[in-house]
C-alpha positions in Angstrom: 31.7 -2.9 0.5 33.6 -3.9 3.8 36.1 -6.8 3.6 33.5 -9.0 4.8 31.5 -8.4 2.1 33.9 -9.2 0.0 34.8 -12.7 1.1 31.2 -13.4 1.0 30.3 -12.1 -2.4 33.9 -13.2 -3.8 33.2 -15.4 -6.6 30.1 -13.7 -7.7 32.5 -10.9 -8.2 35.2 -12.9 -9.8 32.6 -13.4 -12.6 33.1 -10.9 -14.8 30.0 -9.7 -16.1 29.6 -8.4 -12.4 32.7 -7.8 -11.0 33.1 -5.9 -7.7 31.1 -2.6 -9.3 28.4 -4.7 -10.2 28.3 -6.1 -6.4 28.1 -3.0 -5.8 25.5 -1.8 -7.4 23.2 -5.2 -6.5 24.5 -4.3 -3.1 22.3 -1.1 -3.5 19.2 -2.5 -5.9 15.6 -3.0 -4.5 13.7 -5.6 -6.4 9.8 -7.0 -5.3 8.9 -10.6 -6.1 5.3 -11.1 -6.5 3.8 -14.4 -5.3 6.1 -16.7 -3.2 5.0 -20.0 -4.0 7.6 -22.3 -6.2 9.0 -19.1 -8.4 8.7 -17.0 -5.7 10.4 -19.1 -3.3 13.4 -20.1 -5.8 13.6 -16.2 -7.0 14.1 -14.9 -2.8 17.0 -17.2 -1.6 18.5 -16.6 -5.4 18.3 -13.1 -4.7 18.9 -12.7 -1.2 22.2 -15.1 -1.7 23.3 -12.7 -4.5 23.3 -9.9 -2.2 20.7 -7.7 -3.6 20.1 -5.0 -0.9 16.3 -4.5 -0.7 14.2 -7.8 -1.6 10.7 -7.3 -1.4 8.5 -10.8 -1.1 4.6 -9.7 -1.8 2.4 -12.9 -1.1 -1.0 -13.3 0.3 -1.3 -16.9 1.0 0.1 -18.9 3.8 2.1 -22.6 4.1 0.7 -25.5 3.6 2.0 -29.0 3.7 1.5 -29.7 0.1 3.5 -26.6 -0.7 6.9 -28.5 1.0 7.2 -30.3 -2.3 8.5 -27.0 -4.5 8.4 -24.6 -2.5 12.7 -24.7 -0.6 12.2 -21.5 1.9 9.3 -23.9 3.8 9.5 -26.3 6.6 7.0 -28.7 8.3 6.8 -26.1 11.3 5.7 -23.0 9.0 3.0 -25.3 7.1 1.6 -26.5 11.1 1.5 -23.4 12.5 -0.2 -22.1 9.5 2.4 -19.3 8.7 1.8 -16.7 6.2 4.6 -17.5 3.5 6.0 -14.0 3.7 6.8 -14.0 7.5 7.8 -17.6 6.9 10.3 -16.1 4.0 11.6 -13.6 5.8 12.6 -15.2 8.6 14.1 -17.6 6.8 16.1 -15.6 4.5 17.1 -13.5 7.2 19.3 -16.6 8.6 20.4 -16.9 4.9 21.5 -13.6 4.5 22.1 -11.1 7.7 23.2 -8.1 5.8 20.4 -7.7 3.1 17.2 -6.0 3.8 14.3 -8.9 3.0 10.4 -7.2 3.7 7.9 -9.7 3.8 4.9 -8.7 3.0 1.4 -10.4 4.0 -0.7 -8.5 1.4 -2.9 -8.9 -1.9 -1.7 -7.3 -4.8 -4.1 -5.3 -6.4 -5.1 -1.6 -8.5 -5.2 -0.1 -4.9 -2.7 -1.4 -3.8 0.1 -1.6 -6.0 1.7 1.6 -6.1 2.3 1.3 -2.3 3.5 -2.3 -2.8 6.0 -1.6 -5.6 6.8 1.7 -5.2 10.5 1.8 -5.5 11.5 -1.3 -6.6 14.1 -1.7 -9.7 12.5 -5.0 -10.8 9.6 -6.7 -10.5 9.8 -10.7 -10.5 6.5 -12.3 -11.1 6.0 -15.4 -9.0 2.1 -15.3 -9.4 -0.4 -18.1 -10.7 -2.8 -16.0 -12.8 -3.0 -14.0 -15.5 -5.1 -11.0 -13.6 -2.3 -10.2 -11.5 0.4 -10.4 -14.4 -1.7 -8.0 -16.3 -1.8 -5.7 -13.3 2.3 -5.8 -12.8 2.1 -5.1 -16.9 0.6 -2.0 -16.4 2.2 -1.1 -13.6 5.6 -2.0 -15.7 4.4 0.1 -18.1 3.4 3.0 -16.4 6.2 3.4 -13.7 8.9 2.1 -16.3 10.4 -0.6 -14.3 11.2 -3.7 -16.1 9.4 -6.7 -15.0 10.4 -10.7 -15.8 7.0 -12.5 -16.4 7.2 -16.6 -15.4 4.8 -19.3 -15.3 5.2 -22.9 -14.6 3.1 -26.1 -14.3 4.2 -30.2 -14.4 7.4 -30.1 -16.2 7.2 -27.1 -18.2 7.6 -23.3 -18.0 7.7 -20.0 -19.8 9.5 -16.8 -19.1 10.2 -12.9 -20.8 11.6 -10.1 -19.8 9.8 -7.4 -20.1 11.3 -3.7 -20.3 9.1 -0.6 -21.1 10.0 0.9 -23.9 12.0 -1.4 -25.2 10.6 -4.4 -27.1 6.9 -5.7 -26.8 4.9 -6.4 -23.5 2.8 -9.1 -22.2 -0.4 -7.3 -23.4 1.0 -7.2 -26.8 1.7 -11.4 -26.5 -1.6 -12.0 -25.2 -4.3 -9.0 -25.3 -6.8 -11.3 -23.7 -6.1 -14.4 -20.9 -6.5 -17.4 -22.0 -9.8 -18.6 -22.5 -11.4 -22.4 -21.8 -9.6 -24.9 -19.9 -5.6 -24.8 -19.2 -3.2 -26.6 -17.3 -3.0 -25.9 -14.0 -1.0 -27.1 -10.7 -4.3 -28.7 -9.6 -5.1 -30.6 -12.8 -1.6 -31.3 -13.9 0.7 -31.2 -11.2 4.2 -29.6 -10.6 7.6 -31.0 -10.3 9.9 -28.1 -8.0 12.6 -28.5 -11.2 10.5 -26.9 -13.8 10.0 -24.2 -11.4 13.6 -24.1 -10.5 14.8 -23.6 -13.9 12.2 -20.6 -15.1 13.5 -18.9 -11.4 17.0 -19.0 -12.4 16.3 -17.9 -15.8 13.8 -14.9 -14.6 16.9 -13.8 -11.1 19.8 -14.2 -14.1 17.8 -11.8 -15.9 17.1 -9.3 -13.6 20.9 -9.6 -12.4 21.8 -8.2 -15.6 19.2 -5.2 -15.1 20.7 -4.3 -11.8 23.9 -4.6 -12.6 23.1 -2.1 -16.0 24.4 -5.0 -19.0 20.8 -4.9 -20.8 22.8 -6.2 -24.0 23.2 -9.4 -22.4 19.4 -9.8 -21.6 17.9 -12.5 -24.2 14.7 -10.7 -25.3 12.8 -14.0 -26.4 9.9 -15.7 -25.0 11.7 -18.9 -23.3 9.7 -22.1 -23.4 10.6 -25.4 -21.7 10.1 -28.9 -20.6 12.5 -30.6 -18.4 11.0 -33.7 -18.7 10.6 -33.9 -22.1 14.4 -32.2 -22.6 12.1 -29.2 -25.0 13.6 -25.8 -24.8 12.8 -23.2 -27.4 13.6 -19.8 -27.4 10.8 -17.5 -29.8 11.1 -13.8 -30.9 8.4 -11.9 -29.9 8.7 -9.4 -32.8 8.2 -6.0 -32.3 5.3 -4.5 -30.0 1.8 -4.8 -31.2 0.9 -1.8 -33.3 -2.5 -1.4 -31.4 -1.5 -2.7 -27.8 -3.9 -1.7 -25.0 -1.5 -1.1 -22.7 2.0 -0.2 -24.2 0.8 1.6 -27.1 -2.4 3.3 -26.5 -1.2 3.2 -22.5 -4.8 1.9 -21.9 -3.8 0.4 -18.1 -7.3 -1.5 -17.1 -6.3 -3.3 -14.9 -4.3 -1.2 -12.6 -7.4 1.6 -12.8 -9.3 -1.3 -11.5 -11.7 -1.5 -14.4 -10.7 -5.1 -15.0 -10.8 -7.3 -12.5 -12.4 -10.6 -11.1 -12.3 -13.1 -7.8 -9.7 -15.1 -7.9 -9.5 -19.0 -8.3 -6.4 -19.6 -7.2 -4.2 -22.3 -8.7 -3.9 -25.9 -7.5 -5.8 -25.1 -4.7 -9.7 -25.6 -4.9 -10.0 -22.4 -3.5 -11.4 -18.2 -4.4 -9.8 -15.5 -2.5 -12.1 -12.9 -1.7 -11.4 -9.2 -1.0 -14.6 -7.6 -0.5 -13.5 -4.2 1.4 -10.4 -3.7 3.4 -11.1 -4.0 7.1 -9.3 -4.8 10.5 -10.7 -8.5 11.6 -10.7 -9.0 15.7 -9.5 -12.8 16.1 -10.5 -13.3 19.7 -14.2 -11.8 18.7 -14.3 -13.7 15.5 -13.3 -16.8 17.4 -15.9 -16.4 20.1 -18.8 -15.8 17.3 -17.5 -18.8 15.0 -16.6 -21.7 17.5 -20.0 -22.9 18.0 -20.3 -23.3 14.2 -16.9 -25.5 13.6 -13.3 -25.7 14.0 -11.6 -22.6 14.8 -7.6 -21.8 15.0 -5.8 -18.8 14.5 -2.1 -17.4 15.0 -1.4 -13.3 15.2 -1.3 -13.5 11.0 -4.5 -16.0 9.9 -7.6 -17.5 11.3 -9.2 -20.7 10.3 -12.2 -21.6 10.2 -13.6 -25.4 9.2 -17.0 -26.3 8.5 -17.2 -28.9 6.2 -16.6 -29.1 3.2 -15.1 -25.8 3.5 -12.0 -23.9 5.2 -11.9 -20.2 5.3 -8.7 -18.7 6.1 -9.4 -15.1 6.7 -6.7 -12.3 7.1 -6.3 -9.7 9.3 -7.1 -7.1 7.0 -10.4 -8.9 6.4 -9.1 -10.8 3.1 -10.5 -14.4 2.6 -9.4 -18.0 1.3 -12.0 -20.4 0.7 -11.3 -23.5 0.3 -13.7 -26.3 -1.1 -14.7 -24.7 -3.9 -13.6 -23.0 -7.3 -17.0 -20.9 -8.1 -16.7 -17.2 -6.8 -20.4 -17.1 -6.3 -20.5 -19.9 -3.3 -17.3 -18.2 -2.1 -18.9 -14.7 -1.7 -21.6 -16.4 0.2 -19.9 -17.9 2.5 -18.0 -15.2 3.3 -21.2 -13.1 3.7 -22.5 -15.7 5.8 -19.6 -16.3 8.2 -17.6 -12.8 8.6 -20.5 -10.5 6.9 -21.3 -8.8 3.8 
């Protein structure tokens, strides 16, 4: 660490859980953040700031203006030009932080693609908005051995746990199953950028105390809150489940693939589809698709609008569909526009 490096990380080394050998060691950590939405977006500049070397930002979405509310790495420009929030991230945290190494990367998470995705990484962050990918990262966790920090959060409230192989119970053991019946979501309940503020800090301060090796300070409960209310409760999750799918009998479902659905995609009205993965040629899709609605597309997304619906269609042949939440209408759509 030069002198420079020094002045900059100064009072984050004056703290003296870190001090300058714990800079030093965040100086040399890789973590990936999954999902940079609200957590996401809080968990990067967090991390970036701290000066954590490698910060991977995983996302497959892109800016829109409704996002500006929560989501601080954003701007106006990013959500007109229809950016995808990982290029948008890294170019912003970039200017935040010069001598860190921030990857964004435009790119669905998933059993194939995981192990190329988070290969590497120290800790995994979990910015996502369902419970399929947080599954996925649990078996990954699981079967790699690198920690992970699950976190949720929706109108004023939020949950977070670390989760360390090995060591204590994982998600799986919490909640074999997801959730069934109807649950509050950002697009039935709403989001203040506070709630998702807090369960950032709380899910970065933990895995600054995994990089920096003090596991004795991590606080091993299941942390639930409400800002708004002024509710925060801290439970013991006991001890792993004696007959865990994944951490016990190392049953890992979802990351063979076995398990796995479309994906409605929170507080947005919209299925992502990933039917096969395939390069997409803009300027032909364009010419095919112009005569049918309203086309615009950047080197990273196309659009497409032909009401009621918007399909936002990536260049590895990945879909958004917008204007509806049922997967079968989404496929067919897709099949109809860009092919089966």
């Amino acid at each position: 660490m030069n002198s420079q490096s020094w002045e900059r990380y100064s009072r984050q080394i004056l703290f003296h859980a870190i001090g300058e050998a714990g800079q030093e060691r965040l100086l040399a950590a890789r973590v990936a953040i999954v999902g940079c939405g609200a957590l996401g977006s809080h968990q990067a500049s967090l991390l970036v700031r701290a000066g954590v070397g490698e910060v991977r930002i995983i996302d497959r979405d892109f800016v829109e203006q409704s996002n500006l509310q929560r989501q601080p790495l954003f701007d106006e420009r990013d959500a007109s030009e229809c950016l995808p929030k990982a290029v948008a991230a890294e170019a912003h945290l970039k200017r935040a932080n010069s001598g860190v190494s921030v990857r964004g990367m435009v790119a669905d998470l998933n059993a194939e693609t995981a192990a190329a995705l988070l290969g590497g990484a120290q800790v995994i962050l979990d910015g996502t908005d369902n419970y399929e990918t947080r599954y996925l990262l649990n078996d990954f966790s699981l079967q790699s051995a690198v920690p992970w920090i699950y976190g949720a959060a929706v109108a004023s409230s939020g949950v977070t746990m670390t989760i360390v192989p090995g060591d204590g119970p994982c998600l799986a053991c919490l909640f074999p199953e997801p959730p069934a019946g109807i649950h509050a979501t950002c697009d039935t309940e709403g989001i203040i950028s506070a709630a998702a503020a807090v369960v950032a800090s709380l899910q970065v301060t933990e895995a600054l105390k995994l990089l920096v090796g003090d596991r004795n300070s991590l606080h091993r409960k299941l942390i639930s809150l409400d800002v708004w209310k002024n509710h925060f409760q801290a439970i013991d999750p006991g001890p792993p489940a004696e007959d865990c799918r994944a951490c016990q009998r190392r049953e890992f479902a979802y990351l063979s693939g076995s398990r796995t659905v479309p994906v409605t995609m929170c507080g947005r009205n919209s299925v992502q589809i990933r039917e096969r993965n395939r390069p997409v040629d803009f300027a032909e899709l364009e010419r095919l698709l112009k005569p049918l609605g309203t086309v615009r597309y950047n080197p990273f997304v196309f659009q497409f609008t032909a009401a009621p619906y918007e399909m936002t269609i990536f260049t590895d042949g990945r879909a958004i569909i917008k204007g509806t939440t049922d997967p079968t209408v989404a496929r067919s759509l897709y099949a109809r526009y860009i092919g089966s």
